[in-house]
C-alpha positions as CSV (number, residue, x, y, z in Angstrom):
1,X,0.0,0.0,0.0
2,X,1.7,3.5,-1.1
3,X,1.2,6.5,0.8
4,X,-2.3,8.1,0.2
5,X,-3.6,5.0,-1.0
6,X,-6.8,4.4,1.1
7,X,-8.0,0.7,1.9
8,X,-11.2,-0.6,0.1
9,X,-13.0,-1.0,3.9
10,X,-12.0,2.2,4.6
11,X,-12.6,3.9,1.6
12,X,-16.5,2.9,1.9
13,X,-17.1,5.4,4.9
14,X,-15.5,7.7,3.0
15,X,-17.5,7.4,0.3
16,X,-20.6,7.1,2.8
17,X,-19.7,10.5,4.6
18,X,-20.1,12.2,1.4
19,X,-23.0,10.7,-0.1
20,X,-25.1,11.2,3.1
21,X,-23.1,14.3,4.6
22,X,-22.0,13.1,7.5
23,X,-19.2,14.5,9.9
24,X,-16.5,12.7,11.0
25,X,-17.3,12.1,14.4
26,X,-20.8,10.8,12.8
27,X,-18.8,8.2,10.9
28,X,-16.6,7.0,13.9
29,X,-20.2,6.9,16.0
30,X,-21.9,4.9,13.3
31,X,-18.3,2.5,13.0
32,X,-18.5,2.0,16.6
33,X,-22.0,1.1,16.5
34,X,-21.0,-1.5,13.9
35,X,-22.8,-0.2,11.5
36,X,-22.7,-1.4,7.9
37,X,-21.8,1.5,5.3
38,X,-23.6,0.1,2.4
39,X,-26.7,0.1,4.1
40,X,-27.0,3.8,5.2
41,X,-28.9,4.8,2.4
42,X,-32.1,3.0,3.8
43,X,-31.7,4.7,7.3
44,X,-31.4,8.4,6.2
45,X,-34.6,10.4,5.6
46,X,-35.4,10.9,2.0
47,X,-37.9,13.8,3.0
48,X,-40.4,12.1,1.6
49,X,-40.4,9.8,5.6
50,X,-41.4,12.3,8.1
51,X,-41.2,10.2,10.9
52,X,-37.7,9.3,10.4
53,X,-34.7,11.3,11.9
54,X,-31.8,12.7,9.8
55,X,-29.1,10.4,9.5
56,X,-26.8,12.2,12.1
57,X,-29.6,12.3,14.7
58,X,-30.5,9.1,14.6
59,X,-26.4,8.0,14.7
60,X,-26.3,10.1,18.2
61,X,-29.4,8.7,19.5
62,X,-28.3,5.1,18.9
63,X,-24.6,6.0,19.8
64,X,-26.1,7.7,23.5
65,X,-28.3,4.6,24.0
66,X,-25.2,2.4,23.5
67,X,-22.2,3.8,24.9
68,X,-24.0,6.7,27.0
69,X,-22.1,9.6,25.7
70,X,-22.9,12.1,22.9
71,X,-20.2,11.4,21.4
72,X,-16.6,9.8,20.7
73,X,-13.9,11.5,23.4
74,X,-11.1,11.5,20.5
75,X,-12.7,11.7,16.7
76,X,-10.5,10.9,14.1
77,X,-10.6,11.0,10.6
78,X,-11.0,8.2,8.1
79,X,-7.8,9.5,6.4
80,X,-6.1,10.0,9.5
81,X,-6.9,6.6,10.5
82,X,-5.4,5.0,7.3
83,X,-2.1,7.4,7.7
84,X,-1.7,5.6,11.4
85,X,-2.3,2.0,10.5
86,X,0.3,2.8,7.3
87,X,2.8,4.2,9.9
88,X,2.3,1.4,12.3
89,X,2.5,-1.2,9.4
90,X,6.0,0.6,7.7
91,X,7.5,0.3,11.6
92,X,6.1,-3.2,12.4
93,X,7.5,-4.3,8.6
94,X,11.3,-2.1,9.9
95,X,11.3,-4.1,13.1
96,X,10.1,-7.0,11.0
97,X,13.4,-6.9,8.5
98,X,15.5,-5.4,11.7
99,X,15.1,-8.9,13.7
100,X,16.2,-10.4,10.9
101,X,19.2,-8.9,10.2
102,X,20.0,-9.7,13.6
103,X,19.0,-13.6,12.9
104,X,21.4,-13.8,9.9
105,X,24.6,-12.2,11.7
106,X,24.1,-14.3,14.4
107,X,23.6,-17.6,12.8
């Protein structure tokens, strides 16, 4: 994976925040909640559903019911979270190839 490349299961709640207009601190609430990002679509309010919530609401509602906070303590990013798991992948591969080294001089 090269840098900026996002990951397909990542790149769906990406795809997801835009389509439905979601903040990012929605889209960690609705991961958390184990939501499915494919499936959004039928739980947003098409206008057209006045008893339904927007999208956001109903996230917080489900997200206070569950963990009994408004919302996440630290919100981070989709992007932000693929940069990290990239970074913590590149250091586990350098200690990976590091040990190695180590192996072949001693043996």
């Amino acid at each position: 994976m090269s840098r900026g490349r996002i990951p397909e299961r990542l790149q769906v709640w990406i795809d997801a925040r835009e389509r439905h207009h979601l903040s990012h601190a929605h889209v960690q609430m609705a991961r958390e909640l184990g939501m499915n990002p494919k499936k959004l679509g039928k739980l947003d309010n098409h206008q057209q559903e006045p008893w339904k919530q927007p999208l956001p609401a109903y996230i917080e509602q489900l997200y206070f019911k569950r963990f009994a906070k408004r919302s996440p303590e630290v919100v981070v990013s989709i992007e932000e979270r693929a940069r990290r798991e990239e970074d913590k992948k590149a250091l586990k591969r350098g200690m990976r190839l590091q040990t190695r080294r180590g192996d072949d001089a001693k043996g």
